[in-house]
Each structure stands twice: as C-alpha cells, then as structure tokens.
N, C-alpha and C positions, 0 to 999 in steps of 0.2 A: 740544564733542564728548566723550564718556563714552569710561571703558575698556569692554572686550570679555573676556567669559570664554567660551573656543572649548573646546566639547566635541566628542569625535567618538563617532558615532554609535555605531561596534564598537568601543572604548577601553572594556573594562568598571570601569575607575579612573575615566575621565571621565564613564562615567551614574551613577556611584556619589554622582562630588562634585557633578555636576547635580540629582540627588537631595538631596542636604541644602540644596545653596544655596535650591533649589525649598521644601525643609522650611524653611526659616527664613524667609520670605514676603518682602512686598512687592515680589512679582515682576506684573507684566502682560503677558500674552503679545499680542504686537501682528500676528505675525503665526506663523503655522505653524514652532515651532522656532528661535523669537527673542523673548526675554522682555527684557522692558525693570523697572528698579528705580530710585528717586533717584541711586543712587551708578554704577549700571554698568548696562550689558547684558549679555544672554549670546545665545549664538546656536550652534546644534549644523551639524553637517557633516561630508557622507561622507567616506569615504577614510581610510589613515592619517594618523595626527595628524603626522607630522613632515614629511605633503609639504601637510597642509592650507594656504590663502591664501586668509584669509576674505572674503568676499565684499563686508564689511560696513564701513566706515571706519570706525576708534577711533585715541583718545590713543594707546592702547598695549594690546597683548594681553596676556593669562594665560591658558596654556595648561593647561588641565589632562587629567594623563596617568597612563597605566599608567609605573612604571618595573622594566627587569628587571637582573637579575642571577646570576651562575652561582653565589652563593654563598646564592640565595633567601632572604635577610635579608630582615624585616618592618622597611622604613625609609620613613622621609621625603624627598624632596629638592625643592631649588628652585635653577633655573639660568638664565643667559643660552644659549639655542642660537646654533649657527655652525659653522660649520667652516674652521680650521685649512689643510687641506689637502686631498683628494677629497673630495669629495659621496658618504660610503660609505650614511646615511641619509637622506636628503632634501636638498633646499636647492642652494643649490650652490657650488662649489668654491673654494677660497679666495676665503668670501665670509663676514665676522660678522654678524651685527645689531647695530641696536641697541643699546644694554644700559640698562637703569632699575637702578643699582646699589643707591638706596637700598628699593626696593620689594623685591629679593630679599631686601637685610638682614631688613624687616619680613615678609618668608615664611615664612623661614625662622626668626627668631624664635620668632614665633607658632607653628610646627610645636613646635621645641623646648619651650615652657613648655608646650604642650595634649599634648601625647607623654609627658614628664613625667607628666604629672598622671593621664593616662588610658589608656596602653598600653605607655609603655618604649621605643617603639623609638626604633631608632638615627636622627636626623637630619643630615643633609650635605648642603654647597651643590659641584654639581659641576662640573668645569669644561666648558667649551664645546665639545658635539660635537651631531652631528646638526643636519637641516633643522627650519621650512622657513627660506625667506630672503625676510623680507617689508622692507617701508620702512617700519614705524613700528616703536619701541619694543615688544620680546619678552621674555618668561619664562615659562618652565613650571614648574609647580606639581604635584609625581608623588607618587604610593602604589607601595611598591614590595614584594616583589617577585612574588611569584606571584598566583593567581587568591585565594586564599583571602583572601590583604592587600586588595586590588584592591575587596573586594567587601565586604570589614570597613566595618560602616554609623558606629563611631565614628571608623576612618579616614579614612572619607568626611565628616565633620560636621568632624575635625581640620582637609586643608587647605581643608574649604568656609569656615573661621574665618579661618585661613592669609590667603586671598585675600581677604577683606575686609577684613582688620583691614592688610593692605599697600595694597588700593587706598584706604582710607579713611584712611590716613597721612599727613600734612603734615609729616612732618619729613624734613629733607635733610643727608645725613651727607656727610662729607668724602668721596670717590671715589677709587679705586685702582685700576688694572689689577694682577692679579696672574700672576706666568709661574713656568712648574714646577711637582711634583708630580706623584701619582698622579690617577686618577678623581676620588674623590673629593671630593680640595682638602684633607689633612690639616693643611694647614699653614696654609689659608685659612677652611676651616670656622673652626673658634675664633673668628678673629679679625673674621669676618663673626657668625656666633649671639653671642658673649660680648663682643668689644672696640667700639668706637664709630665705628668708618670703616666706610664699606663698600665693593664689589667690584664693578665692573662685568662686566669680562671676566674668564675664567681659564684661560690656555693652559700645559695642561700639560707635561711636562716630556719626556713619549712621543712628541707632537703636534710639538712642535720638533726633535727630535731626529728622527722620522720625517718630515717635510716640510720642516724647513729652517726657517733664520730669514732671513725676507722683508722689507726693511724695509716694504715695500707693506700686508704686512699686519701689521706691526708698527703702524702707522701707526693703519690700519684700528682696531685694538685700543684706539688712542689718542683715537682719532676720535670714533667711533660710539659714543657714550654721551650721555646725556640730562644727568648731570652733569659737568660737567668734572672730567678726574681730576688730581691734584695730583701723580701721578708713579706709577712702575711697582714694586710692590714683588716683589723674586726668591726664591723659596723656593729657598738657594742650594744646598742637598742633595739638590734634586729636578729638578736639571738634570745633566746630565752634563757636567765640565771644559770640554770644545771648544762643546759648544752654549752653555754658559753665554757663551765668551765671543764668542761670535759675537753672542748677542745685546747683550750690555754693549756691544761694537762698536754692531749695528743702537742702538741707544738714544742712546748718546753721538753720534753721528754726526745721528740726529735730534732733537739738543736737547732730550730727555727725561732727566728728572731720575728715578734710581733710588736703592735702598735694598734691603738683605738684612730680608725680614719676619723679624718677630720673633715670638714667642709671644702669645696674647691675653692682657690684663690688664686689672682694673677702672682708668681713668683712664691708658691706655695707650696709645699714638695708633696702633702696628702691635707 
C-alpha cells in the first residue's frame, strides 16, 4: 500500500502543489482525479481540507494545504493534525492522529534548504490543531499565508519537493512528543529543521492550559505515532507554572520519561 497526497478541489495551495507534483511527471491518472506514481498516489476531493476522509486506503496521508494567518507572512509549514480539545476545525474532539514524526522532520527540512535557496521565507513545524481525524498516519504539508503565497508556482514546486523528498525517505530518527509553546513550535521548530530527533506530536502550551491536562490524552500523544517516542520533551517557558505541573503529574503518574527541551545543536540529541 503506497502513501496518499489529498488535494482539495477549492485549496488554491493544494491545486498549486497538484500542479508541480503533476509538472514533475511520472504520474498516470487511473482514474478521474486519482493519479497513481512508483512512489505514491495522489487523489483530489471536495470539501474543506480539514474535514476531508479520503476515500482511498494508504500507508499514510500528506495533506496538502492553504495555511493562514493574521500576520499574512509568506511561510512554510508541516504538522501532525489533532485536536487537544473541541473540534473548533474539523475532526473531532479530544481526538490525535497518528503522527509520522520522522516524515515531518524530512518536510520540513526540505521546505527549509528549497526556502533557502529560492524565496526566504520563514519555515515552521506547528503544533497540533485542527481536523480531520482519520486512522492512518497524517501530515499536512502548507503554503502560507495569503492567496498571493498560495498560488506562488515556485511555492508550489517547493513543498511539491517537500513531499517527496519525505515520502521517499528511509531514514528513521529518534521520536519525541513535544508539550508547550506558542503556534508555531519556537522551541521545537530548531530542533525538528536543525537537531537530529524528530517530533511526533506537539501540544502547545495555550491548548493545555485551555483544555486541561488529560492523562487520556496524554496517553493518546504517547500512543498514536508510527515511531515509538523515547519520551516527552517540555518547552518549560511555554507552559504556565500550574499546567506545567499538572502535566509532569499526568507524565510521571504514566510512566513517561521526561526532559526540559533544549536548544537545537549539530550532534545535539534535544
């Protein structure tokens, strides 16, 4: 069974990056809106992307999507979705996916060095929000943030590399849940693009504090990932005092071994 790269039909990010993938060939359309390749298939579909539930069985999705924000930066990002606590975008309610940690590393990566080299912008792996809520293995793969980024054809060629160069990956890094922080992942970005572990899940530091710390889905976090993670690391300035120690509670209490993340460094383990 091959991965799956889900476009949606009105995502004008996801016909942008259907478009390059398409421009770099070895595609065969098998049937109306489902192209098949050696390494993967793709297959497009209505609706928004975050309640989309492909129709189609794969290894594991890559979702590729519009991403927005109110500070309309031309950025990159690649994440696990989920949700924490309500279902405010798709999926549903304290419920994760998934997570392929090393295949984001290798997304986001690849966003970084082709960002680099061909437009500057900012790259960030973010933590887990939004649907949908499937049973295999998830990541979304985004251009962000307005229509102008969205529809940028070198954009589009960037994370069409992005995804390939992560599904056509063989290498498998050490695994880490990471908890705390802003959106973004300031503390986990680095250490996912630059350091050599990578990240399954990442529950920020707003998301605990606004939902609570569950050990259900503490658990959940610990769970639901493709590689076994070797323990949880805390961005400890991105929790607030009382959450923090509730969750060191939820942790200890489930026999999860923890650690305060450290900065990314070459030859640096967190």
């Amino acid at each position: 069974m091959k991965p799956l790269v889900v476009i949606a039909k009105d995502n004008a990010a996801s016909q942008n990056i259907k478009a390059a993938l398409l421009g770099i060939g070895g595609f065969e359309e098998r049937e109306q809106g489902f192209w098949s390749c050696d390494d993967f298939c793709m297959a497009e579909y209505a609706g928004s992307i975050v309640e989309i539930v492909p129709s189609h069985d794969a290894e594991y999705y890559i979702f590729a999507s519009t991403h927005k924000s109110s500070s309309n930066t031309p950025s990159f990002s690649a994440h696990t979705p989920g949700n924490w606590g309500k279902a405010q975008l798709g999926g549903k309610p304290r419920t994760l996916n998934f997570a392929y940690a090393s295949k984001v590393k290798e997304c986001a990566r690849k966003m970084k060095e082709l960002s680099d080299a061909k437009l500057g912008w900012q790259v960030s792996v973010e933590v887990d929000h939004h649907g949908p809520s499937l049973e295999r293995p998830v990541l979304f793969a985004e251009i962000g943030s307005t229509q102008e980024q969205w529809e940028n054809e070198k954009a589009g060629e960037i994370v069409a590399k992005s995804i390939i160069a992560a599904i056509t990956s063989t290498v498998e890094f050490d695994c880490y849940v990471g908890f705390g922080g802003s959106h973004y992942a300031p503390k986990f970005t680095p250490i996912v693009i630059g350091g050599n572990i990578a990240l399954g899940h990442i529950i920020s530091g707003y998301a605990l504090e606004r939902d609570g710390v569950q050990k259900e889905t503490v658990l959940q976090a610990m769970q639901k990932n493709v590689e076994k993670p070797k323990g949880a690391l805390i961005d400890w300035k991105g929790i607030k005092g009382r959450t923090r120690e509730q969750l060191i509670q939820a942790l200890d209490e489930l026999e999860i071994s923890w650690e305060k993340a450290k900065s990314a460094h070459k030859n640096e383990k967190a």
